[in-house]
FITOR-523181 format. One record per residue (C-alpha): residue in three letters; chain; x, y, z. Coordinates in Angstrom, 3 decimals. Example, Ala and Ser with C-alpha at 12.3 -4.5 7.8 and 13.67 -1.06 7.14 Angstrom:
<atoms>
type:mol:x:y:z
ala:A:12.300:-4.500:7.800;
ser:A:13.670:-1.060:7.140;
</atoms>
This chain:
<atoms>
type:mol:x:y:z
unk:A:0.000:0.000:0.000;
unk:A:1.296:3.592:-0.996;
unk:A:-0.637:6.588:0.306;
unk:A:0.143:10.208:-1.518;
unk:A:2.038:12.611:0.032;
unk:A:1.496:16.154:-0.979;
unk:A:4.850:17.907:0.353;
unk:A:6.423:14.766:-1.863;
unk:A:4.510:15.699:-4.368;
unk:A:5.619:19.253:-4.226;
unk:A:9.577:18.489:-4.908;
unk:A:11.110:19.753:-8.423;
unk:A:14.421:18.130:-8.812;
unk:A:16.929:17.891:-11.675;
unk:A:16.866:14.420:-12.329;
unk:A:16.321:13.552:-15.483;
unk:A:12.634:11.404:-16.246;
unk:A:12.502:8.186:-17.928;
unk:A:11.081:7.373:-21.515;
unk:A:10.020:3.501:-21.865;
unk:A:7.449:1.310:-23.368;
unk:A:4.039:-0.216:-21.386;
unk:A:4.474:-3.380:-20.100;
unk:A:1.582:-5.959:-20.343;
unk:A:0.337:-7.109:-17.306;
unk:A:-2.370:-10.188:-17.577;
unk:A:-5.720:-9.642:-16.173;
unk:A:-6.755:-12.107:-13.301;
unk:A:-9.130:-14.745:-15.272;
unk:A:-12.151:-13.697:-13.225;
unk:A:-12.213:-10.246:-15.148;
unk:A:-12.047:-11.713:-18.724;
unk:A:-14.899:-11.834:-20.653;
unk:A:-16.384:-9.329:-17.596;
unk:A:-17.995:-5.688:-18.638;
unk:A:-16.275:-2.284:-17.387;
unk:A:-17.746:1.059:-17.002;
unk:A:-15.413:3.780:-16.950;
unk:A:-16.230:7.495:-15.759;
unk:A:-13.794:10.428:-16.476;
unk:A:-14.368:13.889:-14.673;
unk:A:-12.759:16.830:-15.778;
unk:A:-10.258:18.019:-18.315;
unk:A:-9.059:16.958:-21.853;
unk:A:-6.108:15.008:-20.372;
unk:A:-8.256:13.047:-18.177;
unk:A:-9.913:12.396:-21.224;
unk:A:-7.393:10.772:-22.629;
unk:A:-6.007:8.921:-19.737;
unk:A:-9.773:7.467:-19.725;
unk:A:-9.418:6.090:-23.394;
unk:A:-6.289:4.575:-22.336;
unk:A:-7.934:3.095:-19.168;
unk:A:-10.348:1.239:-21.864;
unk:A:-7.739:0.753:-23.955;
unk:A:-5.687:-1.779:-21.186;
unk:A:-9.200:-3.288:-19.949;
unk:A:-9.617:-4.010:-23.437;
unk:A:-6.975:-5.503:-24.358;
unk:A:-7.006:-8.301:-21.512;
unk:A:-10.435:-9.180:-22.781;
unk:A:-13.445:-6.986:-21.086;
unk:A:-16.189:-4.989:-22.879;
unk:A:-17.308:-1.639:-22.329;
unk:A:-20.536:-0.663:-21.426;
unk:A:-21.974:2.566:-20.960;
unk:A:-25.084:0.979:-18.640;
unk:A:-23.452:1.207:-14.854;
unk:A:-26.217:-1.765:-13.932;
unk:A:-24.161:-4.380:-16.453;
unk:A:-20.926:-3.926:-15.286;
unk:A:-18.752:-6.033:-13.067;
unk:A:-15.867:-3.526:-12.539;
unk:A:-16.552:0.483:-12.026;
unk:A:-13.308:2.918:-12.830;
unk:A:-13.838:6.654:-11.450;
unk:A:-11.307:8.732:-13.595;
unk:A:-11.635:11.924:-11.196;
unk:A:-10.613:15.966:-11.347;
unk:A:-9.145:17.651:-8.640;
unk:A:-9.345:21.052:-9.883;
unk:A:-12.424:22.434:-8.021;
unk:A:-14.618:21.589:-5.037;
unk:A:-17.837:20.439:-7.126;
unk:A:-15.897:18.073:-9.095;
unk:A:-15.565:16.345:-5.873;
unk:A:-18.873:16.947:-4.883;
unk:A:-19.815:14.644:-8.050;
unk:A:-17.354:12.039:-7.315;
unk:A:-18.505:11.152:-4.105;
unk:A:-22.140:11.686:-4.965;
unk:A:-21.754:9.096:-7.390;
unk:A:-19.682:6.740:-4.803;
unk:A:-22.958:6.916:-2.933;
unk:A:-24.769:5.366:-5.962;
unk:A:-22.576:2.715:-6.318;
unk:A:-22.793:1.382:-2.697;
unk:A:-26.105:0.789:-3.365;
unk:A:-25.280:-1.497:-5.704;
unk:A:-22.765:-3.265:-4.023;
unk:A:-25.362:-4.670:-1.784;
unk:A:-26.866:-6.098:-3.851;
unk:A:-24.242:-6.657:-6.009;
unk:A:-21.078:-7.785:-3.476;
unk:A:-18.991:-8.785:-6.168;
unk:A:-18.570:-5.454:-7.967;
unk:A:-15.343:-4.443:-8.310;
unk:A:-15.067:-0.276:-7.904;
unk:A:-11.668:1.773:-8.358;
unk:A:-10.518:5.634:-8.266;
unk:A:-7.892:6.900:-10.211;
unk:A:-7.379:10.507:-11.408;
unk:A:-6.375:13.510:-9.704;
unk:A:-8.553:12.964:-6.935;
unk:A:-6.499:10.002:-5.596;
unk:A:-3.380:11.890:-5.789;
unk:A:-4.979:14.302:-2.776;
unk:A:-3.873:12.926:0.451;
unk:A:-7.368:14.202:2.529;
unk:A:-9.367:12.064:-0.260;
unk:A:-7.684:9.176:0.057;
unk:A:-7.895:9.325:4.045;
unk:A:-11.644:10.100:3.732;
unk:A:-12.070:7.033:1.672;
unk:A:-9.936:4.599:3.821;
unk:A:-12.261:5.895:6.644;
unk:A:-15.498:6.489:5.115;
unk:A:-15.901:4.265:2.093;
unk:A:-14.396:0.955:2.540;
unk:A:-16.639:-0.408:-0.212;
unk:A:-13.984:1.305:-2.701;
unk:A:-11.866:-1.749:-3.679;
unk:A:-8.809:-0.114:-5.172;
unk:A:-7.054:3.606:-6.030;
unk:A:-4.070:4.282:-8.222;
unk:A:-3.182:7.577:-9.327;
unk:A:-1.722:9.692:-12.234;
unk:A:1.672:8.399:-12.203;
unk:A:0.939:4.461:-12.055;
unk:A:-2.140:4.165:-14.577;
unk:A:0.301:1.548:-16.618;
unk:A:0.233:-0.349:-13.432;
unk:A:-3.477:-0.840:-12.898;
unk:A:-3.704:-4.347:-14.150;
unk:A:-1.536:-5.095:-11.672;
unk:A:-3.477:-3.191:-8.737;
unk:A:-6.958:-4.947:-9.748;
unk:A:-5.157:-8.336:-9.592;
unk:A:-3.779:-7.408:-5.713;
unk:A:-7.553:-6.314:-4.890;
unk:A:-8.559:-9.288:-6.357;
unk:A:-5.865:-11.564:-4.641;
unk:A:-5.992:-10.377:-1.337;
unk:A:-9.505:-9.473:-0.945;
unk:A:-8.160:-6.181:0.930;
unk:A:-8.576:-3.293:-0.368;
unk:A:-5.347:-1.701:-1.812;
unk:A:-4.362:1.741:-2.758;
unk:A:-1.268:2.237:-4.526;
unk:A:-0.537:6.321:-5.221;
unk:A:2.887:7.168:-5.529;
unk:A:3.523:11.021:-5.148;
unk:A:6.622:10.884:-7.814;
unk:A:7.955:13.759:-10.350;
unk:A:6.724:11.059:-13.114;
unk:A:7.643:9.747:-15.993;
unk:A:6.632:9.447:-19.156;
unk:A:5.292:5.813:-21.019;
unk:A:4.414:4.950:-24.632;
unk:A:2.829:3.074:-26.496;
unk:A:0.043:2.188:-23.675;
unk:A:-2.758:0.941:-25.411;
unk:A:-5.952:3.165:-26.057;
unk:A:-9.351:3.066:-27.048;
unk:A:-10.602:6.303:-28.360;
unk:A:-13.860:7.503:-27.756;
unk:A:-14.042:9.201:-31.478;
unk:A:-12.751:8.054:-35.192;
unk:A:-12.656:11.968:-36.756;
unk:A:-10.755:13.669:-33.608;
unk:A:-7.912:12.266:-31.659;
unk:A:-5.613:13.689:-28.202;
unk:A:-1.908:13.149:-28.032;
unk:A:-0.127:13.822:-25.095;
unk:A:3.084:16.116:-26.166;
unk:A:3.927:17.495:-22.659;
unk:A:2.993:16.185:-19.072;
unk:A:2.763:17.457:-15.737;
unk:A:3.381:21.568:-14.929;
unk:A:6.269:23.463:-12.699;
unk:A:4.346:26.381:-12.954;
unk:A:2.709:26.346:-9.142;
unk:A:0.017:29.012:-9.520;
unk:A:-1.312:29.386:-5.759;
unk:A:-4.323:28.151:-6.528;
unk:A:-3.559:25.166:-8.946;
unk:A:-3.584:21.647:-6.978;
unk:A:-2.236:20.246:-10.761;
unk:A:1.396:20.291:-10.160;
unk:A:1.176:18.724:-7.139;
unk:A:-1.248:15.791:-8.454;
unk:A:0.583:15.496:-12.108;
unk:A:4.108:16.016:-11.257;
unk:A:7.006:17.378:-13.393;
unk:A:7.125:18.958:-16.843;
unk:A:8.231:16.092:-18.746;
unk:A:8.037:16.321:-22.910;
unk:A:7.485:12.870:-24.896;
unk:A:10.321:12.894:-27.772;
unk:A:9.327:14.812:-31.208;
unk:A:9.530:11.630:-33.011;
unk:A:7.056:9.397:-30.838;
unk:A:4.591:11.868:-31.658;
unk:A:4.627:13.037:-35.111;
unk:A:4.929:8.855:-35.384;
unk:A:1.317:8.967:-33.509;
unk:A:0.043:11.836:-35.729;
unk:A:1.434:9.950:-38.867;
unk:A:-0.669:6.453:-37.252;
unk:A:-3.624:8.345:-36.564;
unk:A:-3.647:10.522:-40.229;
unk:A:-3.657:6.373:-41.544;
unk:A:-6.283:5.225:-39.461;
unk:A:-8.006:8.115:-41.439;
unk:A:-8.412:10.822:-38.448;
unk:A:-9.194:13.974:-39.522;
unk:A:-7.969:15.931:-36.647;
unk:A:-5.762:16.043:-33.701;
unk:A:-5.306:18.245:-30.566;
unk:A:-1.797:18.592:-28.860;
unk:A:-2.200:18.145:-25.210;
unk:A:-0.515:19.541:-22.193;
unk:A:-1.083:21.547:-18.525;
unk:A:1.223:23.886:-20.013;
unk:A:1.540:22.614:-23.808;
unk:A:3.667:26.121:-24.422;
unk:A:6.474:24.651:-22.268;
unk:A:6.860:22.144:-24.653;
unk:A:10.419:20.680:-25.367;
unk:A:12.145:23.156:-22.359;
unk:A:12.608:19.975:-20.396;
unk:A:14.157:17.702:-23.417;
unk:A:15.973:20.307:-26.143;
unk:A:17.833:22.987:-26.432;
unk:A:16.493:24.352:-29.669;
unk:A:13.292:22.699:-30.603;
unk:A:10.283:24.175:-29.037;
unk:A:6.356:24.136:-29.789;
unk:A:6.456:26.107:-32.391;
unk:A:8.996:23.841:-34.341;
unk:A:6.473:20.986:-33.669;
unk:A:3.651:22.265:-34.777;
unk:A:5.874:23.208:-37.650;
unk:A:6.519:19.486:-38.046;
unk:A:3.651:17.803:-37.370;
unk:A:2.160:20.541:-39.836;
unk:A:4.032:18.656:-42.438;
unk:A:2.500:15.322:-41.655;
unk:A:-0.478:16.492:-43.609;
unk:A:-3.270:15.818:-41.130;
unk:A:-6.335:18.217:-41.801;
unk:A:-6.403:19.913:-38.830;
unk:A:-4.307:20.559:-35.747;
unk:A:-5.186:22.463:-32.235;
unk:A:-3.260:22.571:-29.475;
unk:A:-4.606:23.126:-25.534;
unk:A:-3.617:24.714:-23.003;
unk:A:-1.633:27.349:-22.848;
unk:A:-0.301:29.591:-20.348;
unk:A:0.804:33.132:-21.505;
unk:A:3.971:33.112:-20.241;
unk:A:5.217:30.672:-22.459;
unk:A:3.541:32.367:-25.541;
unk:A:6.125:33.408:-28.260;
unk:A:6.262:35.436:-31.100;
unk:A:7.330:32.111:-33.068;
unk:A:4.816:30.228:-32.129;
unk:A:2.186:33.012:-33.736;
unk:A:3.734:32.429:-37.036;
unk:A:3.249:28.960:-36.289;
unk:A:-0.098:29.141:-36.053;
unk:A:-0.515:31.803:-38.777;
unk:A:1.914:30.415:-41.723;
unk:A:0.450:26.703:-41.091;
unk:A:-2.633:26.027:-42.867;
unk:A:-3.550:22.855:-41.154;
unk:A:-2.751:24.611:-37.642;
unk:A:-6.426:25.880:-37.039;
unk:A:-7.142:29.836:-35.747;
unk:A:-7.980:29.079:-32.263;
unk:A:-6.357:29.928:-29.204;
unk:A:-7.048:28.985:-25.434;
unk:A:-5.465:31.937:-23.456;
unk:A:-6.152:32.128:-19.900;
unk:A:-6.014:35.240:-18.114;
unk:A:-7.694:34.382:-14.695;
unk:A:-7.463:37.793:-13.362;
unk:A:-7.594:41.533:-14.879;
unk:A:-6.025:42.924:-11.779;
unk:A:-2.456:42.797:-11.612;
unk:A:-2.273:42.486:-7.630;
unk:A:-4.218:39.739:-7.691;
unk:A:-1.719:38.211:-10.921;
unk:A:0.778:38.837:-8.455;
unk:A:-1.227:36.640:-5.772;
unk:A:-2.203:33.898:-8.143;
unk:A:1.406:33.138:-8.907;
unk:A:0.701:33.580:-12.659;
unk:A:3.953:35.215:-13.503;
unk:A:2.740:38.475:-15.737;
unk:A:0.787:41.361:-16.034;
unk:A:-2.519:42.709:-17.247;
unk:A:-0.671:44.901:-20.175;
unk:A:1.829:41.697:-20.822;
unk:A:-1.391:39.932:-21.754;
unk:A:-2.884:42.095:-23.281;
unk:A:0.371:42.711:-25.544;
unk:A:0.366:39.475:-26.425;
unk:A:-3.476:39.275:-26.900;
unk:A:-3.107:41.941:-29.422;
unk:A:-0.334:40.150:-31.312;
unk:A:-2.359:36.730:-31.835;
unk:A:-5.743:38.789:-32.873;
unk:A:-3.534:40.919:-35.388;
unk:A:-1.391:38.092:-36.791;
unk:A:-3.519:35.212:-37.273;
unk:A:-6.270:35.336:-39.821;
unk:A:-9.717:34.948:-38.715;
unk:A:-8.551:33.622:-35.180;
unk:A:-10.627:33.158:-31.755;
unk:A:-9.381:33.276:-28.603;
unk:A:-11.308:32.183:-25.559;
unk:A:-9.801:32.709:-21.722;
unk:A:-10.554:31.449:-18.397;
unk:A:-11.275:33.789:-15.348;
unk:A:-11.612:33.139:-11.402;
unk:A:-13.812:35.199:-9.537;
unk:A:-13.618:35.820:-6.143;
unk:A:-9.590:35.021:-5.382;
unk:A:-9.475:35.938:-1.869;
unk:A:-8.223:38.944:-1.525;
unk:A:-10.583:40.544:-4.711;
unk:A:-11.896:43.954:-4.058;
unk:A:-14.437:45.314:-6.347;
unk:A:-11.760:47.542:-7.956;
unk:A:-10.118:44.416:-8.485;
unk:A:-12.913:42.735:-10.093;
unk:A:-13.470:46.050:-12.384;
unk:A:-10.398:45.910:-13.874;
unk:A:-11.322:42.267:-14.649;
unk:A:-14.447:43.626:-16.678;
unk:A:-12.603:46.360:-18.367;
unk:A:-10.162:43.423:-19.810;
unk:A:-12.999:41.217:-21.300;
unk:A:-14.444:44.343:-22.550;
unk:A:-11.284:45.426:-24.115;
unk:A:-10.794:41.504:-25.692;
unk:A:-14.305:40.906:-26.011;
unk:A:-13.500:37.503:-26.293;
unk:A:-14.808:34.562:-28.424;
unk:A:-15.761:32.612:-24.834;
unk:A:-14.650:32.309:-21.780;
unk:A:-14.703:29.567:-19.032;
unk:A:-15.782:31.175:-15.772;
unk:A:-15.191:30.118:-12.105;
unk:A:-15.783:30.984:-8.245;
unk:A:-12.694:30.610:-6.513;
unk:A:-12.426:26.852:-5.362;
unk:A:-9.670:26.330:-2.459;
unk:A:-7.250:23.308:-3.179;
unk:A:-5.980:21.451:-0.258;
unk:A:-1.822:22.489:0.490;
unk:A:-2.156:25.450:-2.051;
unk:A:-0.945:28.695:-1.189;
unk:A:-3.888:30.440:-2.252;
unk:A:-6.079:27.923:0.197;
unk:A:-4.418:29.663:2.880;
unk:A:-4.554:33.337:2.320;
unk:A:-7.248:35.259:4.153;
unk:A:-10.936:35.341:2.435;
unk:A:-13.533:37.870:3.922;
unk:A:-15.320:38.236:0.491;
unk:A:-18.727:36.157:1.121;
unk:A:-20.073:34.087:-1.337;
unk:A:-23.298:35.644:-2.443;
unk:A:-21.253:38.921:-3.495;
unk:A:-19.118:36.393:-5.493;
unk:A:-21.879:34.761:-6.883;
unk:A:-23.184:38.207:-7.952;
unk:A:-20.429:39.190:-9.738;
unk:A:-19.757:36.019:-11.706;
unk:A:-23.340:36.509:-13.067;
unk:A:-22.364:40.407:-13.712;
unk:A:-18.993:38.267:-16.050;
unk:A:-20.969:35.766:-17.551;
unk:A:-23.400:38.859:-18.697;
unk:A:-20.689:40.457:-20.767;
unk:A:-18.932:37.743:-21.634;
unk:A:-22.235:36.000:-23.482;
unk:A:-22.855:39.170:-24.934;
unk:A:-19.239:39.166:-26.747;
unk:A:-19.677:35.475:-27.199;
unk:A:-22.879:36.203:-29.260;
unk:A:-21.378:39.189:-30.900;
unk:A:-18.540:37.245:-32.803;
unk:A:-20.751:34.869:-33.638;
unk:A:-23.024:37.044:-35.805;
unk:A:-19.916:38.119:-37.400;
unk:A:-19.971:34.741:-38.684;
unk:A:-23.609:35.354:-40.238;
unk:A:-23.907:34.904:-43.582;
unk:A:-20.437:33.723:-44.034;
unk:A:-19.132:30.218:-45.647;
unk:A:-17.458:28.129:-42.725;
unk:A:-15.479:24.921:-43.616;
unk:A:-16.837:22.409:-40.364;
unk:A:-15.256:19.306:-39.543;
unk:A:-18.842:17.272:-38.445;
unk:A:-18.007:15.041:-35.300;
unk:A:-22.016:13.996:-35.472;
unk:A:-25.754:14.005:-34.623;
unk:A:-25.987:17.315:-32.843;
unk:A:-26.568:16.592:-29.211;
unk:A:-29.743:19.448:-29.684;
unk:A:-31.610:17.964:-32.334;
unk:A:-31.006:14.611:-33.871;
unk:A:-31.720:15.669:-37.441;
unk:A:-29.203:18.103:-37.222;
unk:A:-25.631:17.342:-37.470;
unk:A:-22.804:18.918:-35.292;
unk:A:-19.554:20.351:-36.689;
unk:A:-16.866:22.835:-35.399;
unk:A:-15.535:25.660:-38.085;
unk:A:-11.759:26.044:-37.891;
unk:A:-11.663:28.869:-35.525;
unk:A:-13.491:26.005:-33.217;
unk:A:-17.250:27.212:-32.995;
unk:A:-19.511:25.053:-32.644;
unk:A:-22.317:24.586:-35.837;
unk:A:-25.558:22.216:-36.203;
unk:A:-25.780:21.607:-39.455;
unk:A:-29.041:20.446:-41.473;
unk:A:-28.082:18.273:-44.277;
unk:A:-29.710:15.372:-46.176;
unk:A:-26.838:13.195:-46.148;
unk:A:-24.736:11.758:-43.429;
unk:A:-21.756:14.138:-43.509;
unk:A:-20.065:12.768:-40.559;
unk:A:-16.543:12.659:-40.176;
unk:A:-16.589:15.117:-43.741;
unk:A:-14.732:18.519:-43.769;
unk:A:-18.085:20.322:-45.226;
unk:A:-18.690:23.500:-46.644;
unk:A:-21.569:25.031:-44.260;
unk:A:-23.094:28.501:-44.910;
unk:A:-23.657:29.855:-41.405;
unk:A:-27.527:31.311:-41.076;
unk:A:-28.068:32.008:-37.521;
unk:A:-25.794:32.673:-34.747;
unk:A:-26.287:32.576:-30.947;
unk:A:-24.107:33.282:-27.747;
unk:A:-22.871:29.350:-27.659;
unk:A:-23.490:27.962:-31.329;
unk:A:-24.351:28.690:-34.548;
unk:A:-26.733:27.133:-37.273;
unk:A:-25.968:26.787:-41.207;
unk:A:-26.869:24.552:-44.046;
unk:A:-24.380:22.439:-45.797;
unk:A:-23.653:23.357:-49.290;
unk:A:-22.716:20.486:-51.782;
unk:A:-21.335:22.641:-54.301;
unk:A:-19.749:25.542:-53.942;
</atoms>
């Protein structure tokens, strides 16, 4: 048994991080043939590390199913980044003990950020023995072998280990789409925002080698993929850790010249935003017009606070550089309301920088203390309703830019890449235009997985409508 350890966790040394190859593990017999039901909370690289999750399970011989009542083992794939995605995991833990009595045999485990958090593993050792096994971010290669000890001993068994990481390839994956695919280029963040629990949970910045994944980009471009997005907690930092002279921008030069249709990248942190990465993005055809910059404050005393390493007119220099630059770009931001400490002036100057961007979208938060963060630990007298209020006063003006860029868009002839049925009306399909808005599409034909020509007829603050045009 190996409990996490936050102040482990916290550790940067120099030591370099090791590259190597999954190793099979064999599934105990009683599990083959079996069905799994995996859940994944959170972020796009929980995302992936849930395909992979179904990728291992199905490779020693269970089946997925999406109905919870038909399966025999339960994976949680949890988030650590804010209080309600906690809230969720353990409401759904709740659900689950009901069916293990009347179901003993159910096998349950938690993985994910979550189980990197010392407190929630404590709280589950005390309060929810029915939880079979844990493993966390750094050991998800290992999980074969932590069902089999569950299994063995009939003990529950928890194996976290609160490590700077590594990094493994070639663990196998199941991917939850056959038009749009993640790949991992950089894991893990040295960044330490105050309020950020990921560096602690996700260790180290550690880059996978440029040639393991313009080899993955060059796989998935055969398996007839028609998109890609490069992942990271900090996918700017990219290649700091491993080269000398190759950066992000050189990769997306590179994997540019795979010839995949379309590549994004997520997320980035401004700090590591260069000028060469903007031509990048702007000389590349296949590198799409869309940009995930998060701000998180407009106040530069409470950048200073949040650990976030520049200021209000750095970002907005920069902001100004990627909207001037790159054709027909969006950029969308994320903000955090209420960061203890926030005055009102603070929170103004906030407003006057989304009105200044007036931004394609933005992702918008109430503060959310992390366990052993320095934020969690400065003094908060701001109470909750007058955060609530002005989060509502944010979400205001940034809908009303949201639905302002979109009827720029009316009128106009989008190319879409269609993922699907749209999830609003089933005889509409749903497609995303380069700059990464999201369209449904009528059409008589099935146009999935198509790069279409859509002309764009309505727009609203979160979507917009068009009709596919044959021939154009």
């Amino acid at each position: 048994m190996n409990l996490p350890n936050m102040l482990e966790a916290k550790k940067r040394d120099k030591s370099e991080f090791c590259i190597y190859d999954y190793e099979e593990i064999k599934l105990d017999e009683s599990l083959v043939g079996k069905k799994y039901y995996v859940r994944t909370y959170g972020c796009q690289m929980n995302e992936h590390d849930g395909e992979r999750i179904k990728g291992v399970l199905t490779d020693e011989g269970m089946i997925e199913t999406d109905n919870l009542d038909e399966a025999d083992l339960i994976i949680l794939n949890t988030c650590a980044i804010r209080e309600n995605a906690h809230d969720k995991v353990f409401g759904f833990m709740g659900l689950i003990k009901k069916m293990k009595e009347t179901r003993p045999n159910i096998l349950m485990g938690i993985c994910g950020c979550m189980a990197q958090e010392e407190s929630v593993v404590k709280e589950i050792m005390s309060k929810y023995k029915y939880v079979d096994f844990i493993f966390g971010t750094h050991n998800l290669n290992k999980m074969i072998k932590v069902i089999n000890e569950r299994i063995r001993t009939g003990k529950q068994n928890i194996e976290v280990y609160s490590v700077t990481g590594d990094v493994v390839e070639n663990i196998p994956e199941k991917r939850d789409s056959s038009i749009s695919a993640w790949v991992d280029i950089i894991l893990g963040c040295d960044k330490f925002c105050t309020y950020c629990i990921v560096p602690y949970t996700r260790g180290k910045q550690r880059s996978r080698k440029k040639e393991d994944i313009i080899n993955e980009v060059l796989k998935l471009k055969d398996m007839g993929y028609k998109e890609i997005t490069l992942l990271g907690q900090n996918v700017n930092a990219y290649g700091k850790d491993l080269y000398t002279d190759y950066n992000l921008a050189n990769l997306l030069r590179d994997v540019s010249k795979t010839g995949i249709d379309r590549i994004r990248f997520v997320t980035s942190h401004p700090w590591d935003f260069t000028d060469e990465m903007i031509d990048a993005i702007s000389e590349c055809d296949n590198v799409m017009p869309y940009v995930h910059l998060p701000i998180q404050s407009g106040s530069n005393r409470i950048l200073k606070l949040m650990g976030r390493r520049y200021t209000k007119e750095e970002y907005l220099e920069l902001y100004n550089k990627i909207r001037n630059k790159i054709k027909n770009v969006s950029v969308t931001t994320d903000i955090i309301v209420g960061f203890p400490g926030e005055t009102e002036e603070d929170f103004e100057e906030t407003l006057d920088v989304v009105n200044t961007c007036k931004f394609d979208g933005a992702f918008t938060f109430v503060f959310s203390p992390r366990e052993n963060t320095p934020a969690a630990l400065l003094q908060d007298n701001t109470p909750i309703e007058v955060k609530n209020e002005r989060l509502h006063r944010l979400n205001e003006i940034v809908n009303n830019y949201s639905n302002m860029r979109n009827q720029e868009t009316v009128g106009t002839i989008q190319k879409c890449l269609v993922t699907g049925k749209s999830e609003k009306d089933s005889n509409k399909y749903a497609g995303y235009t380069e700059n990464m808005k999201l369209v449904n599409i009528d059409s008589d034909e099935d146009i999935t997985g198509k790069i279409v020509n859509v002309k764009i007829d309505e727009a609203k603050s979160f979507s917009l409508n068009g009709t596919y045009i044959k021939n154009i």
